[in-house]
PDB file with one MODEL, atoms N, CA, C and O in Angstrom:
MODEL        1
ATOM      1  N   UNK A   1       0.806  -1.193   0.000  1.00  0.00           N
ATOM      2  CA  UNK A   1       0.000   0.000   0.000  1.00  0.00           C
ATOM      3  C   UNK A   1       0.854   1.265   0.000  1.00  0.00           C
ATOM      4  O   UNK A   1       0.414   2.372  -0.309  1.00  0.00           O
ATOM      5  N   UNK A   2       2.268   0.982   0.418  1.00  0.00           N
ATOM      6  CA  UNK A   2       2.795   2.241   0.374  1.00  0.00           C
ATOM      7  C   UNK A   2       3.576   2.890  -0.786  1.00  0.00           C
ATOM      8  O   UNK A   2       4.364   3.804  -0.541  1.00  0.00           O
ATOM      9  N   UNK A   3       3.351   2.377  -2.241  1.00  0.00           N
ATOM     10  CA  UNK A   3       3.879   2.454  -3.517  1.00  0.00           C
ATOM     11  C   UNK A   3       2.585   2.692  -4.471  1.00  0.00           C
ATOM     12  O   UNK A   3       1.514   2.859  -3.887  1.00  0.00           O
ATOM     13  N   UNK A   4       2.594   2.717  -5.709  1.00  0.00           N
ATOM     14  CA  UNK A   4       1.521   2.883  -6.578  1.00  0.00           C
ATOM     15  C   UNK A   4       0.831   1.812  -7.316  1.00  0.00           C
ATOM     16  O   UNK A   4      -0.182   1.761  -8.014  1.00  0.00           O
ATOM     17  N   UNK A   5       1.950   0.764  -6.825  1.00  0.00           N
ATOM     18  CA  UNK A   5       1.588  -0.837  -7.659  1.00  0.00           C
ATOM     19  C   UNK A   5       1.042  -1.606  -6.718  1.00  0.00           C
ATOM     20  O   UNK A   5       0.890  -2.784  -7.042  1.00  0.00           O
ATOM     21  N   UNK A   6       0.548  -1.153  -5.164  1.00  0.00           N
ATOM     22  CA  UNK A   6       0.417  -1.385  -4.200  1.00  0.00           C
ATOM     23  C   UNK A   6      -0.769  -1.019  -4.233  1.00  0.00           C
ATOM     24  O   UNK A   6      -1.596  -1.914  -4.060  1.00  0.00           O
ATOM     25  N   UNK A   7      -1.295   0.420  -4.464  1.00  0.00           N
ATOM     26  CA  UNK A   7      -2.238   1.210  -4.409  1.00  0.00           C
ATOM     27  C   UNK A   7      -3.275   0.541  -5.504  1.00  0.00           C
ATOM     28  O   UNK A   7      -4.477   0.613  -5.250  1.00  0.00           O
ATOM     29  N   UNK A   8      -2.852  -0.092  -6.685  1.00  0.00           N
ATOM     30  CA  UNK A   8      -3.414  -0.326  -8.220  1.00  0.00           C
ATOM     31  C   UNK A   8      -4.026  -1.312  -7.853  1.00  0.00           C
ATOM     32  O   UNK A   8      -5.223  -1.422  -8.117  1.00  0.00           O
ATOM     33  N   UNK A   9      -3.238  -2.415  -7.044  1.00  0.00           N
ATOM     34  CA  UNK A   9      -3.695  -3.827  -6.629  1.00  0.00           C
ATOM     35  C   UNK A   9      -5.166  -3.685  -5.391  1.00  0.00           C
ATOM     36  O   UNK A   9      -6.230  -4.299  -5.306  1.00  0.00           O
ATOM     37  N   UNK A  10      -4.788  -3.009  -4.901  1.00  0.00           N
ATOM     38  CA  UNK A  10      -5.923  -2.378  -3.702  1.00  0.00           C
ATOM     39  C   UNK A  10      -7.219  -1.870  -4.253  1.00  0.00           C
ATOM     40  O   UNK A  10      -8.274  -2.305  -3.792  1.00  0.00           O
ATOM     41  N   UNK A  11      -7.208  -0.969  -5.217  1.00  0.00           N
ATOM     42  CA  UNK A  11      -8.177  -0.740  -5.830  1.00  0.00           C
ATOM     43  C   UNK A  11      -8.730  -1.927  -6.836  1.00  0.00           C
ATOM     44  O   UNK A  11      -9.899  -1.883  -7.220  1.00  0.00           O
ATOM     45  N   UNK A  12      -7.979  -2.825  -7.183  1.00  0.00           N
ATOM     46  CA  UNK A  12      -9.042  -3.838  -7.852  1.00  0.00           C
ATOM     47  C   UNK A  12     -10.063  -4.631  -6.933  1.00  0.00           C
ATOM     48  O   UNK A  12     -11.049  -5.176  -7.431  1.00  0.00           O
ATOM     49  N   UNK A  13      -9.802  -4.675  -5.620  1.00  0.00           N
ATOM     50  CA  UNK A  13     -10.527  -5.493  -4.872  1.00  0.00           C
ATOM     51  C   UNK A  13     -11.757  -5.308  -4.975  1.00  0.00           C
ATOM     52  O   UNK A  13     -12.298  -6.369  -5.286  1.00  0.00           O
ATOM     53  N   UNK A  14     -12.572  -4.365  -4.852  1.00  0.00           N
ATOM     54  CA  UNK A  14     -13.788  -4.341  -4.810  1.00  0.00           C
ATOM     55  C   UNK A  14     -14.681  -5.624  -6.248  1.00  0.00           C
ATOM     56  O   UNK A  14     -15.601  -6.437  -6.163  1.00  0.00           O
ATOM     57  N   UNK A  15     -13.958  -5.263  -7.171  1.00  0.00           N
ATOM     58  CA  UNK A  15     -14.307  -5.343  -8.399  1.00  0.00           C
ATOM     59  C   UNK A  15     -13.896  -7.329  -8.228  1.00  0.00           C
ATOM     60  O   UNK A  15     -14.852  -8.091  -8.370  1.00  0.00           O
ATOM     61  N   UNK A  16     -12.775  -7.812  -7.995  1.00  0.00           N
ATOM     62  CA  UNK A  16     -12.444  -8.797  -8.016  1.00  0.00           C
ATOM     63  C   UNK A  16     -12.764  -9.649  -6.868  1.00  0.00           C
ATOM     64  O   UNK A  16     -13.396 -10.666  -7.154  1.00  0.00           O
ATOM     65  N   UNK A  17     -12.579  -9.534  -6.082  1.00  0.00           N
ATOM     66  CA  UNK A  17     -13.069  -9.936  -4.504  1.00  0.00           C
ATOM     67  C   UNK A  17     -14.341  -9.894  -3.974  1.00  0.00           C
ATOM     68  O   UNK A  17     -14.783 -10.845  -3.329  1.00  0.00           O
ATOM     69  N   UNK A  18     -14.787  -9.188  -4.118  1.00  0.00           N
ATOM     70  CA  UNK A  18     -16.174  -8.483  -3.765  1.00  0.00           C
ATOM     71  C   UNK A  18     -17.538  -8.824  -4.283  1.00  0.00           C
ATOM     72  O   UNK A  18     -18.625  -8.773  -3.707  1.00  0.00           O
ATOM     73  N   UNK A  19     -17.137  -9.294  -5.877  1.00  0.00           N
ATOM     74  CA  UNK A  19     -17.905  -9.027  -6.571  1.00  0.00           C
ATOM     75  C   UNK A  19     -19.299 -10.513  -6.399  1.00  0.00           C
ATOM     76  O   UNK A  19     -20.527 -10.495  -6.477  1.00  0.00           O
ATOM     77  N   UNK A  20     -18.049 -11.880  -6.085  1.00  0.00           N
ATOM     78  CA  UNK A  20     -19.339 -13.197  -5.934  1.00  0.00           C
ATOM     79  C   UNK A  20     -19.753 -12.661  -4.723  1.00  0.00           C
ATOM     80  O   UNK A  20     -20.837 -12.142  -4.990  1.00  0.00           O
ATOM     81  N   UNK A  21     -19.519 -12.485  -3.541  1.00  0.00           N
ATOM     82  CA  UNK A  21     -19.757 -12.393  -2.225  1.00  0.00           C
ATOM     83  C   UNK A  21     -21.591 -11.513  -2.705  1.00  0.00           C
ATOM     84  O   UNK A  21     -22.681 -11.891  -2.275  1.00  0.00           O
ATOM     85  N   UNK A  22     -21.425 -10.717  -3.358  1.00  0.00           N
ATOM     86  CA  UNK A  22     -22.996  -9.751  -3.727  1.00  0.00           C
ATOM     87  C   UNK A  22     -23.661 -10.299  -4.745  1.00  0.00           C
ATOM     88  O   UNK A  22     -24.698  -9.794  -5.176  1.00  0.00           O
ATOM     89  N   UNK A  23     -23.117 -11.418  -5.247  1.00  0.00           N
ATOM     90  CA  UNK A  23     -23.932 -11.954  -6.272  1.00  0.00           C
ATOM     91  C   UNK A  23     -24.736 -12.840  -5.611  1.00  0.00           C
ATOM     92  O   UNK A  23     -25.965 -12.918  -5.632  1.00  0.00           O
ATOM     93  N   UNK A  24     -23.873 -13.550  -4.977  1.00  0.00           N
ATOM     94  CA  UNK A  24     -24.504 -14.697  -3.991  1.00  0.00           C
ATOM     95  C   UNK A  24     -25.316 -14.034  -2.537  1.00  0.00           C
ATOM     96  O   UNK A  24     -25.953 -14.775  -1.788  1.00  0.00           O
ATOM     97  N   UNK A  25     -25.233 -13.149  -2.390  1.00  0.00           N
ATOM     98  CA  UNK A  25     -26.234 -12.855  -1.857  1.00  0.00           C
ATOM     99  C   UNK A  25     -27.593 -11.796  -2.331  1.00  0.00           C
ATOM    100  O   UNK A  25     -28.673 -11.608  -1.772  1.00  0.00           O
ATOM    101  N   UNK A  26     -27.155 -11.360  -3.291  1.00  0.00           N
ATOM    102  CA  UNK A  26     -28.217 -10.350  -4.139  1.00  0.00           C
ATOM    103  C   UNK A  26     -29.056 -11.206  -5.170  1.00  0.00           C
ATOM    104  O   UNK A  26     -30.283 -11.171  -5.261  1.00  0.00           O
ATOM    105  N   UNK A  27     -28.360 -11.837  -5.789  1.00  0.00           N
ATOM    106  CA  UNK A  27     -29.272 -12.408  -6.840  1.00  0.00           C
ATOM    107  C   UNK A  27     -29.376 -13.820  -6.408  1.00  0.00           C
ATOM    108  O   UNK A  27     -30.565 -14.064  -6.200  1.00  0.00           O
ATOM    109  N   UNK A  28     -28.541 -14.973  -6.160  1.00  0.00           N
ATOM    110  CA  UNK A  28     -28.814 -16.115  -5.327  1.00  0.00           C
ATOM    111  C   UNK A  28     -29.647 -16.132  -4.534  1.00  0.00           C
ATOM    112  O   UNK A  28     -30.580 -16.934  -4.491  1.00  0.00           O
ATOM    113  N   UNK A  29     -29.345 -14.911  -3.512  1.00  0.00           N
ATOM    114  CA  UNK A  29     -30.305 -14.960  -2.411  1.00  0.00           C
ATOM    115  C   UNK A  29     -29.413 -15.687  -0.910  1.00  0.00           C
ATOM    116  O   UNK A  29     -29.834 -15.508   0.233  1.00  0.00           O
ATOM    117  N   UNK A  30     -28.395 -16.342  -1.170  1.00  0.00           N
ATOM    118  CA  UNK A  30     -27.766 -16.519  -0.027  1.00  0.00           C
ATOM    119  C   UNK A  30     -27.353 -15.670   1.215  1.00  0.00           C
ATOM    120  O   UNK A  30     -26.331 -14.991   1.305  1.00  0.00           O
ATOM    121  N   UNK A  31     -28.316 -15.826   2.145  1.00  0.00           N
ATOM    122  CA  UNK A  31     -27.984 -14.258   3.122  1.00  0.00           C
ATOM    123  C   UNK A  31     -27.527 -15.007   3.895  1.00  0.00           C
ATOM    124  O   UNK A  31     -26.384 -14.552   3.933  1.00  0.00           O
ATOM    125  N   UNK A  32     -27.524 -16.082   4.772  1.00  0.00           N
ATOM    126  CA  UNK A  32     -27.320 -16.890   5.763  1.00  0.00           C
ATOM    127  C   UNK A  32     -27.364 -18.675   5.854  1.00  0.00           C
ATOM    128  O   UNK A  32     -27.886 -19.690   5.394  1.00  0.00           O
ATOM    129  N   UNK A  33     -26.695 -18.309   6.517  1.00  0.00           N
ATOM    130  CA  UNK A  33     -26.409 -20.112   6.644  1.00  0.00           C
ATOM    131  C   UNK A  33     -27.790 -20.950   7.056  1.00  0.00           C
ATOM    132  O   UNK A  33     -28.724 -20.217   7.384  1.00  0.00           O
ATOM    133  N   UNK A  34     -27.961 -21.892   7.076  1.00  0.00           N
ATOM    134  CA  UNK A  34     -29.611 -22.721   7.213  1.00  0.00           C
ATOM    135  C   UNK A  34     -28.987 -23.643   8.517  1.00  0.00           C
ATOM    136  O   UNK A  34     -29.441 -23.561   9.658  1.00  0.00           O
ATOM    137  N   UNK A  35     -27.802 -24.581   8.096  1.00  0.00           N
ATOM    138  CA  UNK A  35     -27.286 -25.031   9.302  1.00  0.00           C
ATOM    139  C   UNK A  35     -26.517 -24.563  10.244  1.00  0.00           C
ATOM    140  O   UNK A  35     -26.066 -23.431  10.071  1.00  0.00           O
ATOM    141  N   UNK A  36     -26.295 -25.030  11.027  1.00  0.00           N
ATOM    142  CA  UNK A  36     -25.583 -25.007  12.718  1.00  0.00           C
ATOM    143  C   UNK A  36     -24.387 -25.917  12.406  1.00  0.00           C
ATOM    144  O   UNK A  36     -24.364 -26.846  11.598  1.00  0.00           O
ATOM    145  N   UNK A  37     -23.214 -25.392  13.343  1.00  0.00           N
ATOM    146  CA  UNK A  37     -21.961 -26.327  13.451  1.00  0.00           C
ATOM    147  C   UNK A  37     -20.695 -26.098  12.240  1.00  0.00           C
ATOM    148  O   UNK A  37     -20.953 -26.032  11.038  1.00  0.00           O
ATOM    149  N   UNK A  38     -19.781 -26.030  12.615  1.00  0.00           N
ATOM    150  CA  UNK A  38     -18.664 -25.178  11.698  1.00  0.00           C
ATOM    151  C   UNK A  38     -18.478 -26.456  10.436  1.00  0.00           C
ATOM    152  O   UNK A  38     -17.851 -26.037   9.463  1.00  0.00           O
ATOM    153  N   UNK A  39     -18.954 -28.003  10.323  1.00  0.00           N
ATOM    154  CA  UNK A  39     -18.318 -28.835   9.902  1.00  0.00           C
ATOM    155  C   UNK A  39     -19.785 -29.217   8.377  1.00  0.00           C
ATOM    156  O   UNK A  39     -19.767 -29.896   7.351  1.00  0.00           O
ATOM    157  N   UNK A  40     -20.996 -28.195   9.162  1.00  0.00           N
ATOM    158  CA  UNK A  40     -21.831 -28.282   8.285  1.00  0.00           C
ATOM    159  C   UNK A  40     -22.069 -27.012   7.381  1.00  0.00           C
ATOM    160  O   UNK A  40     -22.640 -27.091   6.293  1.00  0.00           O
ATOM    161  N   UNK A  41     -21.501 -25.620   8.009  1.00  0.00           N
ATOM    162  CA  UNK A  41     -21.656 -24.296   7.072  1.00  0.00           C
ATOM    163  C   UNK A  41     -20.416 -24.577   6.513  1.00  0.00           C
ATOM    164  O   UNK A  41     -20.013 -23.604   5.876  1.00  0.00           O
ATOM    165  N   UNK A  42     -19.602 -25.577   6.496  1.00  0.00           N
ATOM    166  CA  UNK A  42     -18.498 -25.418   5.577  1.00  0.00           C
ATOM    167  C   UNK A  42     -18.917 -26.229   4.202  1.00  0.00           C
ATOM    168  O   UNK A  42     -18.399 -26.118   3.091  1.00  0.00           O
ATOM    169  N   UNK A  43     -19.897 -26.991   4.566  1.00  0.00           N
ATOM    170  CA  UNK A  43     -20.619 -28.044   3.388  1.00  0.00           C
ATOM    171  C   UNK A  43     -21.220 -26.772   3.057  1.00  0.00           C
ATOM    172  O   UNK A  43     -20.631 -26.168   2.161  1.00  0.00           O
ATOM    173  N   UNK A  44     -22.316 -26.165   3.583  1.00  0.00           N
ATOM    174  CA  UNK A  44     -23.286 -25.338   2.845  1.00  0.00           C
ATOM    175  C   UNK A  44     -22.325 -24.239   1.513  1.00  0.00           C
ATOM    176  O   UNK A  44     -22.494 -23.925   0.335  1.00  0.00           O
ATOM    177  N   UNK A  45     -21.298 -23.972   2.612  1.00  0.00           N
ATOM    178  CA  UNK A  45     -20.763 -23.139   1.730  1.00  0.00           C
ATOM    179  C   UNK A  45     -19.853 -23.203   0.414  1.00  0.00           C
ATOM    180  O   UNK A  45     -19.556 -22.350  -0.423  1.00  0.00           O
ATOM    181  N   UNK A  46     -19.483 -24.758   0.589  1.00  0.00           N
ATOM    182  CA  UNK A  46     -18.927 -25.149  -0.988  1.00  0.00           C
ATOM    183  C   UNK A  46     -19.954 -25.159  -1.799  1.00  0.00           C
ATOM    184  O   UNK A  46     -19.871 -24.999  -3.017  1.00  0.00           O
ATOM    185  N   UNK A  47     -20.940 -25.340  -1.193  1.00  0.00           N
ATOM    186  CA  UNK A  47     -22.209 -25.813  -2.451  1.00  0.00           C
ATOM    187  C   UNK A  47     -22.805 -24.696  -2.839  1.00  0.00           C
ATOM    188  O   UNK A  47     -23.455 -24.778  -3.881  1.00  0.00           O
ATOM    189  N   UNK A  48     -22.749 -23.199  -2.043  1.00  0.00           N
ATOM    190  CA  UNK A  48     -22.670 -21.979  -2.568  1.00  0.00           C
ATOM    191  C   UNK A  48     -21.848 -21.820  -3.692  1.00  0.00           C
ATOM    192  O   UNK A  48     -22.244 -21.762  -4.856  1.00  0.00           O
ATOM    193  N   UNK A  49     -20.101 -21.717  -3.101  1.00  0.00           N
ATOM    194  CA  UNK A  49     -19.209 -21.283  -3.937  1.00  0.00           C
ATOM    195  C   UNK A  49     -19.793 -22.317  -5.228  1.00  0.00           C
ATOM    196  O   UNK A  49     -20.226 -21.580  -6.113  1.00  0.00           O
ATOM    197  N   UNK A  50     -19.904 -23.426  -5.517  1.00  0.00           N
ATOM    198  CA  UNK A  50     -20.173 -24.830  -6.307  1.00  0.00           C
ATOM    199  C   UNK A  50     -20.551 -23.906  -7.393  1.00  0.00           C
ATOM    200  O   UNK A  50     -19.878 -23.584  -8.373  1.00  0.00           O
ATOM    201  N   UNK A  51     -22.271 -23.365  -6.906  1.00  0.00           N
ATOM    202  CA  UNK A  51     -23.261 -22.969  -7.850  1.00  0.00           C
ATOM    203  C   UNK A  51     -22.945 -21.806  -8.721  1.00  0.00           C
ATOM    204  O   UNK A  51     -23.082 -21.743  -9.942  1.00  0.00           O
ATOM    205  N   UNK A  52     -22.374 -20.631  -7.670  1.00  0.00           N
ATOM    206  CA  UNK A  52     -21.523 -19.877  -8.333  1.00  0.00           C
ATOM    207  C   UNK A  52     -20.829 -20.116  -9.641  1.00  0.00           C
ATOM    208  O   UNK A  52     -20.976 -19.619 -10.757  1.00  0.00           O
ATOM    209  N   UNK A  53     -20.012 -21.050  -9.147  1.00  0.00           N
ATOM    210  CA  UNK A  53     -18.753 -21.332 -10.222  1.00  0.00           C
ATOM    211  C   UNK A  53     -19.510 -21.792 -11.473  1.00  0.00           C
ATOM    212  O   UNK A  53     -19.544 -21.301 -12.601  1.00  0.00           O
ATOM    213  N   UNK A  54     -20.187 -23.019 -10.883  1.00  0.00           N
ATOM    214  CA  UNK A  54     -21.165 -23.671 -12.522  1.00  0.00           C
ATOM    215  C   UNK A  54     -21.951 -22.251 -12.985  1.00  0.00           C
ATOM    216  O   UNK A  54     -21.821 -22.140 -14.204  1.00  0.00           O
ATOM    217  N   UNK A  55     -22.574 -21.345 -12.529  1.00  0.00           N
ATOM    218  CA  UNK A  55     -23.609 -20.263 -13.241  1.00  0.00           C
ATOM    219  C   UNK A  55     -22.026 -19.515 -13.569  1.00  0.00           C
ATOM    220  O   UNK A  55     -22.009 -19.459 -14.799  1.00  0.00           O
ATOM    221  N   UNK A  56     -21.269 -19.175 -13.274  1.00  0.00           N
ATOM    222  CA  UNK A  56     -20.318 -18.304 -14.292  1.00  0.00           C
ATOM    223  C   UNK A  56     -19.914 -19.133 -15.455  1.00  0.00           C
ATOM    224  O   UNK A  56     -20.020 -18.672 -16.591  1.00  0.00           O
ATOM    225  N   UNK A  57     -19.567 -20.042 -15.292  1.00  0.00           N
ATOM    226  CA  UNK A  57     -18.887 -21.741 -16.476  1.00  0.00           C
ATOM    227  C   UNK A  57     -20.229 -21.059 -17.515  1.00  0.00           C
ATOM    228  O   UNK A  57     -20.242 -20.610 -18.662  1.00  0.00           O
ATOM    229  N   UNK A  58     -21.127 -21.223 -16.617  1.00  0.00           N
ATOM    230  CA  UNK A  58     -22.396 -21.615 -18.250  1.00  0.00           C
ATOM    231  C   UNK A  58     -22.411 -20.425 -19.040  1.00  0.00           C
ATOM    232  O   UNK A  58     -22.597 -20.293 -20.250  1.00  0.00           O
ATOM    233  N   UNK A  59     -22.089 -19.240 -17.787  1.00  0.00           N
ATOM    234  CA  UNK A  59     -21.771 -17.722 -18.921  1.00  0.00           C
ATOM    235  C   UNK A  59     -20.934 -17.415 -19.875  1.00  0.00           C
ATOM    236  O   UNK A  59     -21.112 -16.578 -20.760  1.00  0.00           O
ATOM    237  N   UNK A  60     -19.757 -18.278 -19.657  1.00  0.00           N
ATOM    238  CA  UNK A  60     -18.476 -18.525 -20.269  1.00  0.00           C
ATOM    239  C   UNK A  60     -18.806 -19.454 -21.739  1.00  0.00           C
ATOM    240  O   UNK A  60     -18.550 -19.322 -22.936  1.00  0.00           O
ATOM    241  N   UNK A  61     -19.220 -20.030 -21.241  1.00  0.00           N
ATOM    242  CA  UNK A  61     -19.870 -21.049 -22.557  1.00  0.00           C
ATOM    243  C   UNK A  61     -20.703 -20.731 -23.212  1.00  0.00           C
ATOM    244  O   UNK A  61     -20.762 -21.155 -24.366  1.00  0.00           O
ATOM    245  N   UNK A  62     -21.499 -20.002 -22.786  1.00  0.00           N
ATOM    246  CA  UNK A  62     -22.974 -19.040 -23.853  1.00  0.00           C
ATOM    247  C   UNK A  62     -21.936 -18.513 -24.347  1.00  0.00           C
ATOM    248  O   UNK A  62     -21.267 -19.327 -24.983  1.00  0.00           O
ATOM    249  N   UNK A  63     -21.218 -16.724 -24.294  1.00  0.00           N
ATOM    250  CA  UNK A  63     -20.163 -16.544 -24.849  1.00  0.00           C
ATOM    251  C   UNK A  63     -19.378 -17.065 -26.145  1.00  0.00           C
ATOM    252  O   UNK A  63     -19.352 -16.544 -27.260  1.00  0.00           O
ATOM    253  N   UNK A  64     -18.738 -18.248 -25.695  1.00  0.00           N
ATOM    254  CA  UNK A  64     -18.254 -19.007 -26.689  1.00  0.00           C
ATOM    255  C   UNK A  64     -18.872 -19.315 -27.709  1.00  0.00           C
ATOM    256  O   UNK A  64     -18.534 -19.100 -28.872  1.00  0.00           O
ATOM    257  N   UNK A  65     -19.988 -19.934 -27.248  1.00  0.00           N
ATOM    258  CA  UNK A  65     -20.556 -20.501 -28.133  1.00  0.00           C
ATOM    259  C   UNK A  65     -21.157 -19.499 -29.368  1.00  0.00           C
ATOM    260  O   UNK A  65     -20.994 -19.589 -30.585  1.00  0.00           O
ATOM    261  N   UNK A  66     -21.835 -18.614 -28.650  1.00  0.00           N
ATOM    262  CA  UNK A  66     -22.137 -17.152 -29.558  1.00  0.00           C
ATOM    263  C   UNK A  66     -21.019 -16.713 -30.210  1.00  0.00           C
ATOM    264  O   UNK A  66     -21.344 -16.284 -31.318  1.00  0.00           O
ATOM    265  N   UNK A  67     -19.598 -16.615 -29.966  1.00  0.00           N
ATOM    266  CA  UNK A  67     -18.768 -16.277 -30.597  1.00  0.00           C
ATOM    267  C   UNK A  67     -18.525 -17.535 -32.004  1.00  0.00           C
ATOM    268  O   UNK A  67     -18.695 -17.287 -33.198  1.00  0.00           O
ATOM    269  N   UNK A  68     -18.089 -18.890 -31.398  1.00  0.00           N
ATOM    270  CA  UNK A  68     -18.016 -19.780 -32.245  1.00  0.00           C
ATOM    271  C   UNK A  68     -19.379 -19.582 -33.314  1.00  0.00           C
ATOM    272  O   UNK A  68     -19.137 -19.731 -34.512  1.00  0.00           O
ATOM    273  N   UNK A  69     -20.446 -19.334 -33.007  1.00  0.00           N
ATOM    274  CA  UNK A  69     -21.576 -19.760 -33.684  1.00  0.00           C
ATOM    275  C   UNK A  69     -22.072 -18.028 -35.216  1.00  0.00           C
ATOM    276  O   UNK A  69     -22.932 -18.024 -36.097  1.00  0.00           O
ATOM    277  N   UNK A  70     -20.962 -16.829 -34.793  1.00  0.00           N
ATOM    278  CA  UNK A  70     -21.081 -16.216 -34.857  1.00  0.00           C
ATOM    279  C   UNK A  70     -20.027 -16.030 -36.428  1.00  0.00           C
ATOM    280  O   UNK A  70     -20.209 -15.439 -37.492  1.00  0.00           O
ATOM    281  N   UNK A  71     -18.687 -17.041 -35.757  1.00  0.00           N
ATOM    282  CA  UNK A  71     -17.697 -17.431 -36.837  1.00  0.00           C
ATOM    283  C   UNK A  71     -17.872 -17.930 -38.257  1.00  0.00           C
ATOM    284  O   UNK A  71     -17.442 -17.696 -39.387  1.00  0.00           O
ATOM    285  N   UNK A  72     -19.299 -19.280 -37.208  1.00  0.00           N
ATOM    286  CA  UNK A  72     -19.464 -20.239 -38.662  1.00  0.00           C
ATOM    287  C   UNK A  72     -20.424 -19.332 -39.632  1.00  0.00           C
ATOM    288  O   UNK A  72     -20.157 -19.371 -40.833  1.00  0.00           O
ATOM    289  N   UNK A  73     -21.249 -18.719 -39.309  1.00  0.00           N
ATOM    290  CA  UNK A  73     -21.640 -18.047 -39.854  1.00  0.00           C
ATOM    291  C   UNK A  73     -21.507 -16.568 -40.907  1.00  0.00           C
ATOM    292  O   UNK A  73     -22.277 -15.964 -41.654  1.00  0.00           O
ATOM    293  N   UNK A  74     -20.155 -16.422 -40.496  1.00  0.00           N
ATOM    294  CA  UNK A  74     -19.430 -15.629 -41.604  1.00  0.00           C
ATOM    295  C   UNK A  74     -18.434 -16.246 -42.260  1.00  0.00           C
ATOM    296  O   UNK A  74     -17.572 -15.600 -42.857  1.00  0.00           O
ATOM    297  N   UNK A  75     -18.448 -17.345 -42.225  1.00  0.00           N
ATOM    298  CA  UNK A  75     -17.719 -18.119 -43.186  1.00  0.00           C
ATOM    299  C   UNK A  75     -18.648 -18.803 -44.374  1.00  0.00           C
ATOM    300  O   UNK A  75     -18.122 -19.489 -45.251  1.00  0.00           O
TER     301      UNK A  75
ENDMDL
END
């Protein structure tokens, strides 16, 4: 933090860090844990991060595919 490449990295956080934490709770809807016990919100919470990851994958792949599908078609 005390340089400018320090400062650059700091300011991406919001954007990079930040950004599933409000997805998953804004549009998911994940506000809180359902179970009790540190050995079961750690299950709940892979299967958060899980869903996450697969709904970005499938965005990644629409994408593609629109791009690929976008190719054959100007050929």
């Amino acid at each position: 933090m005390s340089n400018a490449s320090g400062k650059e990295i700091y300011r991406q956080r919001p954007r990079i860090a930040e950004t599933p934490f409000g997805i998953l709770k804004s549009i998911m809807g994940f506000r809180q844990f359902l179970l009790r016990r540190l050995e079961k919100v750690k299950t709940e919470w892979i299967w958060a991060a899980t869903a996450f990851n697969i709904a970005k994958l499938a965005r990644a792949l629409a994408i593609l595919r629109a791009a690929g599908s976008k190719s054959v078609a100007e050929s």
